[in-house]
DRENBAPA-979820 format. One record per residue: residue in one letter; residue number from 1; x, y, z of N, C-alpha, C, CB in turn. Coordinates in nm, 4 decimals. Glycine has a CB too. Layout:
REM residues N
<code:a, pos:NUM, n_xx:X, n_yy:Y, n_zz:Z, ca_xx:X, ca_yy:Y, ca_zz:Z, c_xx:X, c_yy:Y, c_zz:Z, cb_xx:X, cb_yy:Y, cb_zz:Z>
...
This chain:
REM residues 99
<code:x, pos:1, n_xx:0.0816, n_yy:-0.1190, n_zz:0.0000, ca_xx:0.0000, ca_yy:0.0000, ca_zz:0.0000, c_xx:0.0871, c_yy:0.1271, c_zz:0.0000, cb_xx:-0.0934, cb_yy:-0.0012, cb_zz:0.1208>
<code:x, pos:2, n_xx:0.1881, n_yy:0.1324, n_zz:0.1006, ca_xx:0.2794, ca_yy:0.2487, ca_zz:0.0817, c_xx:0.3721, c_yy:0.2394, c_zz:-0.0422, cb_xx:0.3662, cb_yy:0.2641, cb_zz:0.2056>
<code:x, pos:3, n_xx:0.4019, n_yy:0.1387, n_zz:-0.1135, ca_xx:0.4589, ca_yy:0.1448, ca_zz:-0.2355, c_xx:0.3753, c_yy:0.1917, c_zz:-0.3525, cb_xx:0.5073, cb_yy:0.0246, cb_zz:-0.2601>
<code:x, pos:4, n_xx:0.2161, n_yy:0.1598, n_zz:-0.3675, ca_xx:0.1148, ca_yy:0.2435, ca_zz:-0.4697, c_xx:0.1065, c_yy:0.3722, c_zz:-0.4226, cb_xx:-0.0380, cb_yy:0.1887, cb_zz:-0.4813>
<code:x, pos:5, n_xx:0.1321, n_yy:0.3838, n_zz:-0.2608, ca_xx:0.1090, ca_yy:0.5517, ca_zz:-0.2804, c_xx:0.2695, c_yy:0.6341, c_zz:-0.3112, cb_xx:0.0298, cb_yy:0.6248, cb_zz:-0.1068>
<code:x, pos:6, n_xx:0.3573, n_yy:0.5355, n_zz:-0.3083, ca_xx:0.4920, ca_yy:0.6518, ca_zz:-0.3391, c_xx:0.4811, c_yy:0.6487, c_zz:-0.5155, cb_xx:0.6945, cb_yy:0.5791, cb_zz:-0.2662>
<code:x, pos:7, n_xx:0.4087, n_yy:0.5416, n_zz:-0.5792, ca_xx:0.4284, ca_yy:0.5521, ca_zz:-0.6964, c_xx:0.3614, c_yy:0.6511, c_zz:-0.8162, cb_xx:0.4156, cb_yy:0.4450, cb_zz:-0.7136>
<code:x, pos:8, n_xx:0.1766, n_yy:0.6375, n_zz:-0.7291, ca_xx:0.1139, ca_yy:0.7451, ca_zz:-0.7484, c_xx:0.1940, c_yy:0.8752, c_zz:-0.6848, cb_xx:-0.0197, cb_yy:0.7217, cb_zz:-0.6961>
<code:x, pos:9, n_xx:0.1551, n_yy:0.9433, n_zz:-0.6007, ca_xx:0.2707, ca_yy:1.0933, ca_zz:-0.5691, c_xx:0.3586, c_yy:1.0953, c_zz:-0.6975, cb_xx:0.4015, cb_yy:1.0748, cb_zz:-0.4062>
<code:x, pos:10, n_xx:0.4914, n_yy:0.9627, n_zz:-0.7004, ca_xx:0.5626, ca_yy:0.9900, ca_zz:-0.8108, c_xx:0.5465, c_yy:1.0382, c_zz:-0.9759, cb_xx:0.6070, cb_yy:0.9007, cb_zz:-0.8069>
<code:x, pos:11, n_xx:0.4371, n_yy:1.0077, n_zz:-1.0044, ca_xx:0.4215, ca_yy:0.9984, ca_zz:-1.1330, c_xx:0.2860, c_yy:1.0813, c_zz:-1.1536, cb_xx:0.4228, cb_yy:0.8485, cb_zz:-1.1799>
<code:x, pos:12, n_xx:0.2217, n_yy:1.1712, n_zz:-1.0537, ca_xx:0.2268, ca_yy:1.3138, ca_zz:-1.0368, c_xx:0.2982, c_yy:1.4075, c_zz:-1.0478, cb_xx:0.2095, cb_yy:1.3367, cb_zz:-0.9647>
<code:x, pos:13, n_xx:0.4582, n_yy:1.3634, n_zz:-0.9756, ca_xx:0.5370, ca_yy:1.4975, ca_zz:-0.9888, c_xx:0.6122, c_yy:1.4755, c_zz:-1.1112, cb_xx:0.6385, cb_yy:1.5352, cb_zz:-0.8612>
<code:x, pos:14, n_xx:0.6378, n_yy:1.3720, n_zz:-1.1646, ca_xx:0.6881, ca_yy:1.3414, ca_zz:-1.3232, c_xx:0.6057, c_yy:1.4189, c_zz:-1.3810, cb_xx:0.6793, cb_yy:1.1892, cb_zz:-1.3900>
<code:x, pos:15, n_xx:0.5109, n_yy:1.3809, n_zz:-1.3925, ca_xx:0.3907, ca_yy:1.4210, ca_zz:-1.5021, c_xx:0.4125, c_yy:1.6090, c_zz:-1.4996, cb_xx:0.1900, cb_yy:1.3543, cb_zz:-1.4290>
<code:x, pos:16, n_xx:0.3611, n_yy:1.6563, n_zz:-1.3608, ca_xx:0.4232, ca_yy:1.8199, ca_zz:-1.3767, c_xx:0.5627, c_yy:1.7952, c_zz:-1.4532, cb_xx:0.4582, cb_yy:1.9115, cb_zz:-1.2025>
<code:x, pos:17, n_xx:0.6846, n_yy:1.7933, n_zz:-1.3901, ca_xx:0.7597, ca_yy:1.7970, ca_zz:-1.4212, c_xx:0.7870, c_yy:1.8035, c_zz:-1.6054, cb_xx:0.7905, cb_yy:1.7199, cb_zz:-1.3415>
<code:x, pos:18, n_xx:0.7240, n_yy:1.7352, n_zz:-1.6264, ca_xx:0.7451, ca_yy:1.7166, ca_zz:-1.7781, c_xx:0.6901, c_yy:1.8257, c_zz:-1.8556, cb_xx:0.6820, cb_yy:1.5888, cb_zz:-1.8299>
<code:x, pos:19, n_xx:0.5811, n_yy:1.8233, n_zz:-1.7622, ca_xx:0.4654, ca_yy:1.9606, ca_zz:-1.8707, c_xx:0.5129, c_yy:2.0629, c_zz:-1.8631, cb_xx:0.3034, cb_yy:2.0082, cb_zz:-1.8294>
<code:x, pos:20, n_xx:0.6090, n_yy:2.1289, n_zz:-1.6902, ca_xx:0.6250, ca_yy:2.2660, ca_zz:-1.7157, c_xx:0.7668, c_yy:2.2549, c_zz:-1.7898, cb_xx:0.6183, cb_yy:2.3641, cb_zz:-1.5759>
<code:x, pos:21, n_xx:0.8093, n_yy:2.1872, n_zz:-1.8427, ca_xx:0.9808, ca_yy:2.1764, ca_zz:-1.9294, c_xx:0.8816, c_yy:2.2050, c_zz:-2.0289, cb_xx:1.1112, cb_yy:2.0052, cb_zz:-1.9472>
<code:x, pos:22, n_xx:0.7875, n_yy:2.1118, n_zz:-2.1237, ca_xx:0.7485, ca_yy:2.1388, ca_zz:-2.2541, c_xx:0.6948, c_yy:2.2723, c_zz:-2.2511, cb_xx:0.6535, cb_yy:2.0404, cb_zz:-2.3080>
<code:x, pos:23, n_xx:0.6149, n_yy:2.3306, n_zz:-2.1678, ca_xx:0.5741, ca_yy:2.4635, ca_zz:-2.1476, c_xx:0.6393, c_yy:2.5442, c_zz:-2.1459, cb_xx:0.5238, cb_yy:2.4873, cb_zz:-2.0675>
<code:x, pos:24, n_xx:0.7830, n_yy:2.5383, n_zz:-2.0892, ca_xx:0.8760, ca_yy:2.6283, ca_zz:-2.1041, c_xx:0.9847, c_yy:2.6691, c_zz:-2.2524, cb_xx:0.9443, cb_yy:2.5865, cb_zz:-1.9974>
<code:x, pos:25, n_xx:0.9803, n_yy:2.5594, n_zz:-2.2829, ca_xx:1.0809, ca_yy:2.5168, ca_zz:-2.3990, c_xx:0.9678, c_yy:2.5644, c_zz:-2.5221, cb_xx:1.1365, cb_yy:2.3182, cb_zz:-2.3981>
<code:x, pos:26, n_xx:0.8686, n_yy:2.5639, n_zz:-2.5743, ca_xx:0.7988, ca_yy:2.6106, ca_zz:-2.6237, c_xx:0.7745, c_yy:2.7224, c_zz:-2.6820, cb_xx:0.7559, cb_yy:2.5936, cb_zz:-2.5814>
<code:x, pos:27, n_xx:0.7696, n_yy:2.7816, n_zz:-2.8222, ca_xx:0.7327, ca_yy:2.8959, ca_zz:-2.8996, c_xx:0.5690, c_yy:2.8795, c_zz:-2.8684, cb_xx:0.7869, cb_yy:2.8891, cb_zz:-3.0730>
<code:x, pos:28, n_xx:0.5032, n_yy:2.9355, n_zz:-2.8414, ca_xx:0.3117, ca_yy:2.9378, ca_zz:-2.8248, c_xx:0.2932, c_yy:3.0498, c_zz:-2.8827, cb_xx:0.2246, cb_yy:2.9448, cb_zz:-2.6592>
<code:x, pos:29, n_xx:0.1485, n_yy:3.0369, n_zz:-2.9437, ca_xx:0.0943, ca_yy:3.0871, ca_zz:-3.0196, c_xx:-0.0614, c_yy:3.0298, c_zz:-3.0114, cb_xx:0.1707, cb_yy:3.0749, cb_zz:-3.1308>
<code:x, pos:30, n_xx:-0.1022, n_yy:3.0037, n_zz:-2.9474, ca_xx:-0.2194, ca_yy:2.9543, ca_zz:-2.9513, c_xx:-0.3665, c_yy:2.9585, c_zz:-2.8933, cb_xx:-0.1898, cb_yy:2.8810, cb_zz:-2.9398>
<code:x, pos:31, n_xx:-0.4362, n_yy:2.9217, n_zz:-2.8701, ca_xx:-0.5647, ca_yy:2.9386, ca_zz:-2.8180, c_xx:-0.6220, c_yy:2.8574, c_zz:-2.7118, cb_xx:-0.6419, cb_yy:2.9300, cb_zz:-2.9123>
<code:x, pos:32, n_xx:-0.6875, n_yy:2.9369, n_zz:-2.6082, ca_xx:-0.7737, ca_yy:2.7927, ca_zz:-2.5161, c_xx:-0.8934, c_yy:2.7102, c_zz:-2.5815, cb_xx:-0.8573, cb_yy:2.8524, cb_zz:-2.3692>
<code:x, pos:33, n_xx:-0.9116, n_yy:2.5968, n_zz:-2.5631, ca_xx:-0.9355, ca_yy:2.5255, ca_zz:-2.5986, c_xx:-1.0416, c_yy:2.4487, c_zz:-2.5210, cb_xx:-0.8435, cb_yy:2.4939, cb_zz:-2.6273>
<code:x, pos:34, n_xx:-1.0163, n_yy:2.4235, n_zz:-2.4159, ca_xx:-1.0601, ca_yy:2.3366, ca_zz:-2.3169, c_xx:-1.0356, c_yy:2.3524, c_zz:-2.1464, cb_xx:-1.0028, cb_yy:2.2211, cb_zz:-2.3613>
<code:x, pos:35, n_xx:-1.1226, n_yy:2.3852, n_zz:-2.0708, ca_xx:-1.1119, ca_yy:2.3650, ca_zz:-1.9208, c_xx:-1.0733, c_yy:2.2377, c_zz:-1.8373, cb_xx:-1.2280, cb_yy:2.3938, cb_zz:-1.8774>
<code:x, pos:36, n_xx:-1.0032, n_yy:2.2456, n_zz:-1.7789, ca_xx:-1.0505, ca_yy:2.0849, ca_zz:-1.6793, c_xx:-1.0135, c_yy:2.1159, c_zz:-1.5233, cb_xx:-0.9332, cb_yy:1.9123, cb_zz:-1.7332>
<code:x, pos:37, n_xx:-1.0610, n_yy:2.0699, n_zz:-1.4687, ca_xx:-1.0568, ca_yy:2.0546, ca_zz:-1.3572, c_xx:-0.9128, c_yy:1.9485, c_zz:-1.3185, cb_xx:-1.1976, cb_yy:2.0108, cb_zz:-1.3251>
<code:x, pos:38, n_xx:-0.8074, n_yy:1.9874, n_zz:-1.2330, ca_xx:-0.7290, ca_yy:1.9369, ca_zz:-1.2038, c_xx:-0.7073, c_yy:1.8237, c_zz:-1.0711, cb_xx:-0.6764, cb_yy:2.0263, cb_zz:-1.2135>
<code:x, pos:39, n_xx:-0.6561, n_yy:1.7611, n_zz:-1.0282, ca_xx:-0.6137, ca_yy:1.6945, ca_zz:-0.9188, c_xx:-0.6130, c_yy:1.7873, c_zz:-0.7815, cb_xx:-0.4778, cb_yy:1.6400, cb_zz:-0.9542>
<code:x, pos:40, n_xx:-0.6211, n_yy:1.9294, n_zz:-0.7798, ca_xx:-0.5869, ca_yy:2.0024, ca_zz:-0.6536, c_xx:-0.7398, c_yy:2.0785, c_zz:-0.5939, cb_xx:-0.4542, cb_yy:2.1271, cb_zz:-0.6945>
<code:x, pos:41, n_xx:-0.8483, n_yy:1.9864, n_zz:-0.6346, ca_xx:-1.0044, ca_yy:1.9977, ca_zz:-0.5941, c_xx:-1.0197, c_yy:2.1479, c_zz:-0.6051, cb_xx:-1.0486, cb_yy:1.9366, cb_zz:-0.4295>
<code:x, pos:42, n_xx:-1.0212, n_yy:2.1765, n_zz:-0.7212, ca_xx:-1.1108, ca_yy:2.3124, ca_zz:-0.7610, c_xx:-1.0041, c_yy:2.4355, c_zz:-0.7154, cb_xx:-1.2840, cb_yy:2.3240, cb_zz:-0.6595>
<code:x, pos:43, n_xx:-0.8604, n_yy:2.4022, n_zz:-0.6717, ca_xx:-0.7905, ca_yy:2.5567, ca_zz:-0.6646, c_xx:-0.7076, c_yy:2.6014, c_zz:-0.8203, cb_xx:-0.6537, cb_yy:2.5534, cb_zz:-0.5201>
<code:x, pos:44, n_xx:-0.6900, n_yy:2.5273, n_zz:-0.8746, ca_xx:-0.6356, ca_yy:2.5462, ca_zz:-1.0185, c_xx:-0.7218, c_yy:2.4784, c_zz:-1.1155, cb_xx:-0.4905, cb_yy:2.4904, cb_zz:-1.0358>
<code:x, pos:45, n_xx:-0.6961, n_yy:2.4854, n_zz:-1.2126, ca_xx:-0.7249, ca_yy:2.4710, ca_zz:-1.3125, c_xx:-0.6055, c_yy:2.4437, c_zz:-1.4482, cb_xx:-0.8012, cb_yy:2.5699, cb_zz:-1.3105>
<code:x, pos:46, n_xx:-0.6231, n_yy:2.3297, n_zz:-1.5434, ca_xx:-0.5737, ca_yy:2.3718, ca_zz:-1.6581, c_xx:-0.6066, c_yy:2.3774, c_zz:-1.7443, cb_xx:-0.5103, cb_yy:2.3459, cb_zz:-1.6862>
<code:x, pos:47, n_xx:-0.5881, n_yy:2.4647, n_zz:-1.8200, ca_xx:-0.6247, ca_yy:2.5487, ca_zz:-1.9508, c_xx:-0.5459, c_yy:2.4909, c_zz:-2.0735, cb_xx:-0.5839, cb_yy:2.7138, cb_zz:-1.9326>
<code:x, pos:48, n_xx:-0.5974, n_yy:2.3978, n_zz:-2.1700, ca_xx:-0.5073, ca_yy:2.3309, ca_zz:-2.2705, c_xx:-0.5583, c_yy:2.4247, c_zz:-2.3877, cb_xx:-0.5293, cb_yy:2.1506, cb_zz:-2.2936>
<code:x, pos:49, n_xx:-0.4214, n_yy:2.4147, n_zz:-2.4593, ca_xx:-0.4260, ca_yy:2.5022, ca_zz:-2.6036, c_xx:-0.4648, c_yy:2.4369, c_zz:-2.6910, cb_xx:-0.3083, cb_yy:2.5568, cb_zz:-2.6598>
<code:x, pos:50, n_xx:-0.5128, n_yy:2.4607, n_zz:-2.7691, ca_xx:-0.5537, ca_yy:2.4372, ca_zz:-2.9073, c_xx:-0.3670, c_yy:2.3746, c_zz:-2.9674, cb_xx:-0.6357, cb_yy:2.6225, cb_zz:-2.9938>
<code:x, pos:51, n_xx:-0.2571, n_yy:2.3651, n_zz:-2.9353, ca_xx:-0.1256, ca_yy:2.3201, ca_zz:-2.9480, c_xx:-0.1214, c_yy:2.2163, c_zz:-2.8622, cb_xx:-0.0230, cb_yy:2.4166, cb_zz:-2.9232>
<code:x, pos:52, n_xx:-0.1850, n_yy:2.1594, n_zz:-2.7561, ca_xx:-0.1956, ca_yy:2.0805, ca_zz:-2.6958, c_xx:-0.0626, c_yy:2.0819, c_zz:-2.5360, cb_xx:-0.1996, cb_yy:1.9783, cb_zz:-2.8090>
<code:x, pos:53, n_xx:-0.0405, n_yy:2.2299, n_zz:-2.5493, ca_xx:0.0447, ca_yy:2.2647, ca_zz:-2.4055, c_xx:-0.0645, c_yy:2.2969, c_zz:-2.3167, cb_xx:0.1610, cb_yy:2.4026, cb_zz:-2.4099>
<code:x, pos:54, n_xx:-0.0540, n_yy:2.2432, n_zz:-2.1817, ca_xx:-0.1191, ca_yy:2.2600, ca_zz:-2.0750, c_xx:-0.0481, c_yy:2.3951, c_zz:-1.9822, cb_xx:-0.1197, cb_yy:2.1171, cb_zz:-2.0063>
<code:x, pos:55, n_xx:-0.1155, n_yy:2.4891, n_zz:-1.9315, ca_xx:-0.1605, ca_yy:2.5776, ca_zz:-1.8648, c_xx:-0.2089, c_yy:2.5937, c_zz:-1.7270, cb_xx:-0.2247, cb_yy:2.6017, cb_zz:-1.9222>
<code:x, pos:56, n_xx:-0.1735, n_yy:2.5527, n_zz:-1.6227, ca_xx:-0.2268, ca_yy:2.5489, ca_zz:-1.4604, c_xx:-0.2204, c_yy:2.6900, c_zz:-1.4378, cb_xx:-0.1267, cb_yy:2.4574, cb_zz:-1.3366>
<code:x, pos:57, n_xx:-0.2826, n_yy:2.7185, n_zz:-1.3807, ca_xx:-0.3300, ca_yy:2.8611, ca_zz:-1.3299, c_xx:-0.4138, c_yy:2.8275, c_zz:-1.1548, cb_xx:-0.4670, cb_yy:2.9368, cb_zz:-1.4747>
<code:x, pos:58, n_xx:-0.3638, n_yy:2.9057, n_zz:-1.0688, ca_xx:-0.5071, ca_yy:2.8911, ca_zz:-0.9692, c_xx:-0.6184, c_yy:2.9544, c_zz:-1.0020, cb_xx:-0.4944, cb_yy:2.9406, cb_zz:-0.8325>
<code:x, pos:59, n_xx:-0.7197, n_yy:2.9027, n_zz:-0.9662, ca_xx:-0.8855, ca_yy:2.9734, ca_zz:-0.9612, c_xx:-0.8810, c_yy:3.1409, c_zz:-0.9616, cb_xx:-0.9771, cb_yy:2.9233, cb_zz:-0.7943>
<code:x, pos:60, n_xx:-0.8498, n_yy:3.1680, n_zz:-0.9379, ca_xx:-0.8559, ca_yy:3.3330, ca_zz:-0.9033, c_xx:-0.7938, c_yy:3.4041, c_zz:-1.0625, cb_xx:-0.7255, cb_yy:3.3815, cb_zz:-0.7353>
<code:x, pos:61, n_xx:-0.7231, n_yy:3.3035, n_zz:-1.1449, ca_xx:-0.6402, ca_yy:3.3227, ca_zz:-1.2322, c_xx:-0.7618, c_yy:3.3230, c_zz:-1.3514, cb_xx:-0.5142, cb_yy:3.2139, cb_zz:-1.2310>
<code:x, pos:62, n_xx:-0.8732, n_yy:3.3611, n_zz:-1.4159, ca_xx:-0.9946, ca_yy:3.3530, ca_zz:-1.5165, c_xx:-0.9240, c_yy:3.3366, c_zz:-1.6371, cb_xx:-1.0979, cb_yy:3.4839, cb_zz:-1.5233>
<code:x, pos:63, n_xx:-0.8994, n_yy:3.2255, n_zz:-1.7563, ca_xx:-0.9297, ca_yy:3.2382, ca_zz:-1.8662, c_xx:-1.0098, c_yy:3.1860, c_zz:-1.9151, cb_xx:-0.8666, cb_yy:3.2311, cb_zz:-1.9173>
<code:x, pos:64, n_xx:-1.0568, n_yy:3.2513, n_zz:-2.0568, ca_xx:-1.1716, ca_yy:3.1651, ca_zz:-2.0990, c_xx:-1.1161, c_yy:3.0863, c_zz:-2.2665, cb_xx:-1.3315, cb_yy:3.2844, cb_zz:-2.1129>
<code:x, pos:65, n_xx:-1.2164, n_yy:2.9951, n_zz:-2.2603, ca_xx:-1.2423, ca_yy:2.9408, ca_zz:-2.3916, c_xx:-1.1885, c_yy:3.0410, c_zz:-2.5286, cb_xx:-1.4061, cb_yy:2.9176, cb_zz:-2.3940>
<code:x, pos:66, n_xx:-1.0702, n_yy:3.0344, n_zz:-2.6133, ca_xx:-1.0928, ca_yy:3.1225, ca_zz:-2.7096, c_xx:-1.0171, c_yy:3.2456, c_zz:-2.6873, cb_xx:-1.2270, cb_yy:3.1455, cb_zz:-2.7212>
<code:x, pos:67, n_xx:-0.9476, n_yy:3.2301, n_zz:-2.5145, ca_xx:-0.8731, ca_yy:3.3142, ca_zz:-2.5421, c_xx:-0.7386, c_yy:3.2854, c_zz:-2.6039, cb_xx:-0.8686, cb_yy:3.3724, cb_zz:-2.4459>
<code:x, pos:68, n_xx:-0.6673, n_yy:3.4052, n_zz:-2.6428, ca_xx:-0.5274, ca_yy:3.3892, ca_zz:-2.7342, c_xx:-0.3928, c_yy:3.3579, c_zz:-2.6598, cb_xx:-0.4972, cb_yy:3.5295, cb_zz:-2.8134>
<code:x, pos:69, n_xx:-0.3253, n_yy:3.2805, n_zz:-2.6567, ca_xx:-0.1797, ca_yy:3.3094, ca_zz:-2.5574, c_xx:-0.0827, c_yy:3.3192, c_zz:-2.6300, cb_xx:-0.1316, cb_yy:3.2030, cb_zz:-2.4538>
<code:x, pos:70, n_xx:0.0308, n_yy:3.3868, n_zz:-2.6102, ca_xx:0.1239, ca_yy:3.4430, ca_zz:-2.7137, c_xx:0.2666, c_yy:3.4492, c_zz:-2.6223, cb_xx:0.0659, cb_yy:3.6072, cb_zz:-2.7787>
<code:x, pos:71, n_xx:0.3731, n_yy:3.3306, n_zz:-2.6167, ca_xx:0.4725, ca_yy:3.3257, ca_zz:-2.5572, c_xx:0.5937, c_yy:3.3085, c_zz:-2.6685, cb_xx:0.4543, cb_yy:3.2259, cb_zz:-2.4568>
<code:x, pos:72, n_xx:0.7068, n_yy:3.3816, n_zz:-2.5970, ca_xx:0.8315, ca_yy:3.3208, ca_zz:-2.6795, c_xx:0.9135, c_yy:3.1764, c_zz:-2.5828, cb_xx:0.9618, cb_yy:3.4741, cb_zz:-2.7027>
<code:x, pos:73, n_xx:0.9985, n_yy:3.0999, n_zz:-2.7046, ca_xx:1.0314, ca_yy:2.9795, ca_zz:-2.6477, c_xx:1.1557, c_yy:3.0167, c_zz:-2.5228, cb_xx:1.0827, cb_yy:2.8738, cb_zz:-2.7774>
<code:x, pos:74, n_xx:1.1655, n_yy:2.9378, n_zz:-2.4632, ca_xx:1.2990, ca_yy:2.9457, ca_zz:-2.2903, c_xx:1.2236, c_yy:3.0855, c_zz:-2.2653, cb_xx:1.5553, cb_yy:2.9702, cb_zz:-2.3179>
<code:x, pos:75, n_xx:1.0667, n_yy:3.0582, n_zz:-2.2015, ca_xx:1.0622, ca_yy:3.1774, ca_zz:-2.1414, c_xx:0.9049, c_yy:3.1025, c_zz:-2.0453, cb_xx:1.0517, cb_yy:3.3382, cb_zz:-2.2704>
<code:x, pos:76, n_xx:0.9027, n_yy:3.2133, n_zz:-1.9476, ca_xx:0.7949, ca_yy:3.1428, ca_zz:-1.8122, c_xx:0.7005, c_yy:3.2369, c_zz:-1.8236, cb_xx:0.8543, cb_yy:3.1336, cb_zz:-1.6314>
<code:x, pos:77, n_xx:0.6777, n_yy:3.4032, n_zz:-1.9399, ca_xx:0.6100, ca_yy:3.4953, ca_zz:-1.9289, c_xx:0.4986, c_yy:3.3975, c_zz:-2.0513, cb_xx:0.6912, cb_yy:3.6559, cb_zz:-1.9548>
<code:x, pos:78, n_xx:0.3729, n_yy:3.4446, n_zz:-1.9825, ca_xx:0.3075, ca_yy:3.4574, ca_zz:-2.1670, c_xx:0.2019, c_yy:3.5633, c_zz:-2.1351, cb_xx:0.2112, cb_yy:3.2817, cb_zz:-2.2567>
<code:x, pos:79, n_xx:0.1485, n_yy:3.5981, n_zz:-2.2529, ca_xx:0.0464, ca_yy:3.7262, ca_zz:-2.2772, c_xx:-0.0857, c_yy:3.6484, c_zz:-2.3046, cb_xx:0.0914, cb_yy:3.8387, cb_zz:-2.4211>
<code:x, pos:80, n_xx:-0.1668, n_yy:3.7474, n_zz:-2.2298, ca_xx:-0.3440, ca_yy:3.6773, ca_zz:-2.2906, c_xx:-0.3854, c_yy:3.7916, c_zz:-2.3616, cb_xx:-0.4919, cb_yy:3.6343, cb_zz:-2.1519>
<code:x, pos:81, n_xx:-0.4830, n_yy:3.7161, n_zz:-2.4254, ca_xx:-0.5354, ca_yy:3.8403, ca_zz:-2.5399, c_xx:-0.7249, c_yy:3.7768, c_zz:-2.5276, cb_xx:-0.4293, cb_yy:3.8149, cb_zz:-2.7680>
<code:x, pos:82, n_xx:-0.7682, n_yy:3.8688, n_zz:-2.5520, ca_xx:-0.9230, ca_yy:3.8319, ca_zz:-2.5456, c_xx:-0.9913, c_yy:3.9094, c_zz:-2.6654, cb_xx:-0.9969, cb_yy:3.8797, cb_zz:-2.3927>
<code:x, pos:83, n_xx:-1.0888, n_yy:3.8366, n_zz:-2.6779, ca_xx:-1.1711, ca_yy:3.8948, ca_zz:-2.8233, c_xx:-1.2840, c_yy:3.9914, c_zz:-2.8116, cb_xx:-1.2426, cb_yy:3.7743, cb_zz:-2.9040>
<code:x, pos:84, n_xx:-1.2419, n_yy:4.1161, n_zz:-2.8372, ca_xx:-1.3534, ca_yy:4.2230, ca_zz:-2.7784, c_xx:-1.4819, c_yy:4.2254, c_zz:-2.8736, cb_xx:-1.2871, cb_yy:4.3882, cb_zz:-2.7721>
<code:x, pos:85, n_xx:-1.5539, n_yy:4.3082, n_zz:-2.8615, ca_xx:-1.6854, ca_yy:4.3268, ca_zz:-2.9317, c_xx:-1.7189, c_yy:4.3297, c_zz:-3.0733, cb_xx:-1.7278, cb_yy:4.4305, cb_zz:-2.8965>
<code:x, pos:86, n_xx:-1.5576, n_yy:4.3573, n_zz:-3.1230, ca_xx:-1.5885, ca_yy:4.3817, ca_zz:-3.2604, c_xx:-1.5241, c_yy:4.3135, c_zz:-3.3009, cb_xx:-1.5806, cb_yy:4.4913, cb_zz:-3.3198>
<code:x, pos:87, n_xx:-1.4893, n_yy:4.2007, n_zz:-3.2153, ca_xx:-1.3864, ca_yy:4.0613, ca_zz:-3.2682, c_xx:-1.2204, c_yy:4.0912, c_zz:-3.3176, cb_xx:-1.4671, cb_yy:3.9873, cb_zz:-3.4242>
<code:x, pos:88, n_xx:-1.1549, n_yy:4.1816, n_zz:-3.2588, ca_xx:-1.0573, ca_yy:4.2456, ca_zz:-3.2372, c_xx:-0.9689, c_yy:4.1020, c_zz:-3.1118, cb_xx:-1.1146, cb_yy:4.4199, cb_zz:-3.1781>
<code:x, pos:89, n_xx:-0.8995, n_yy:4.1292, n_zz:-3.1092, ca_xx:-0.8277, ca_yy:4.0460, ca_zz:-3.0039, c_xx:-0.7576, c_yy:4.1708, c_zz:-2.9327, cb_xx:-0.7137, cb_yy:3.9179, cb_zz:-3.0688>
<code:x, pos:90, n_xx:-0.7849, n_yy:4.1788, n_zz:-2.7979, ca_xx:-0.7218, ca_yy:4.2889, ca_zz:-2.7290, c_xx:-0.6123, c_yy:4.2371, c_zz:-2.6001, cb_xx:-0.8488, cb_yy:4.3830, cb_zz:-2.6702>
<code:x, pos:91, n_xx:-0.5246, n_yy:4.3268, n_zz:-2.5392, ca_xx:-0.4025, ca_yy:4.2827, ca_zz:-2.4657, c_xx:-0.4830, c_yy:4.2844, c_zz:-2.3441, cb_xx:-0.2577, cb_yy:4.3777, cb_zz:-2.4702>
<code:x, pos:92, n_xx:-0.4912, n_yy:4.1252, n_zz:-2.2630, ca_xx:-0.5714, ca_yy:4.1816, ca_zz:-2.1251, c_xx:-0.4287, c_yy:4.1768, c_zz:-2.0061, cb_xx:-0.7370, cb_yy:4.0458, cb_zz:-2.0664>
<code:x, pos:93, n_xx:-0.3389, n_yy:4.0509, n_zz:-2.0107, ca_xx:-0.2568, ca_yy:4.0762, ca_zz:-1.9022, c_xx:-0.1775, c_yy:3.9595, c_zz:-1.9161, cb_xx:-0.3247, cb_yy:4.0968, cb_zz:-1.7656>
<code:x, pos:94, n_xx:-0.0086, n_yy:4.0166, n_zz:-1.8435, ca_xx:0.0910, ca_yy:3.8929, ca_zz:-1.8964, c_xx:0.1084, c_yy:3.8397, c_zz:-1.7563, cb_xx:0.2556, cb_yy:3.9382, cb_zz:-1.9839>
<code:x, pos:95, n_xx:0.1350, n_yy:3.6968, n_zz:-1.7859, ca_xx:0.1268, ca_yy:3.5820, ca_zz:-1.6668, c_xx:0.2982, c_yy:3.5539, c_zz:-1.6640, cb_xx:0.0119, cb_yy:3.4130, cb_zz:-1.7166>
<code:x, pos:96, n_xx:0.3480, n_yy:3.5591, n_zz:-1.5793, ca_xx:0.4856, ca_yy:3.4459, ca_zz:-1.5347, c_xx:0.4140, c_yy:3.3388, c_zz:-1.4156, cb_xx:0.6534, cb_yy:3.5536, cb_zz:-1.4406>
<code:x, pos:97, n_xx:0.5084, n_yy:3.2140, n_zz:-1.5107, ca_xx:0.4471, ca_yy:3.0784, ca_zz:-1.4101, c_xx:0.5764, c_yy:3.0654, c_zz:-1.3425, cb_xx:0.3882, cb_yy:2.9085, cb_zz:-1.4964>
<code:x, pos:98, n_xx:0.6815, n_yy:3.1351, n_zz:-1.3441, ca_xx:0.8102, ca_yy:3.0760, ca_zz:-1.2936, c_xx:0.7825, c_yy:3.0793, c_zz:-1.1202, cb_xx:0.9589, cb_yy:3.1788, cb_zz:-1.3515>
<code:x, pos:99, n_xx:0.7694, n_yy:2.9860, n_zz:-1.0980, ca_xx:0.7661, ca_yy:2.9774, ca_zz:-0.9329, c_xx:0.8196, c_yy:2.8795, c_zz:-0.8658, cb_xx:0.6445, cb_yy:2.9727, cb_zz:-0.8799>
């Protein structure tokens, strides 16, 4: 039993591990796509692109469906962009995940 739970934990922190390297290493350009609900009961969230890079954000952090993200590659900043009224894509606010 304590060996399924060191293996689960483990291959949780692999699994991050892996995503924020591809996330980082990454040119983006892309769009949200999809919500999900994560493993940390409703305080984050990840936000997958239409590129298929995943996005964790906590709750307090709002994107929606459709919005734009716009990062350069070896970098932890990215920009959101949202689609205003006249279907314009406008600058709402830049995120660093480096933590």
């Amino acid at each position: 039993m304590i060996l399924g739970l060191i293996g689960f934990i483990s291959y949780f922190e692999i699994s991050e591990y892996h995503a924020k390297k591809v996330y980082y290493l990454t040119d983006l350009k892309s769009k949200i796509i999809k919500i999900e609900n994560n493993i940390s009961g409703g305080r984050s969230y990840d936000y997958i692109t239409k590129s298929g890079i995943i996005i964790t954000l906590m709750n307090s952090d709002t994107l929606f469906i459709g919005d734009s993200i716009v990062k350069e590659k070896d970098n932890w900043v990215f920009e959101l962009y949202r689609k205003n009224k006249t279907g314009n894509y406008k600058f709402i606010r830049t995120y660093n995940l480096d933590k």
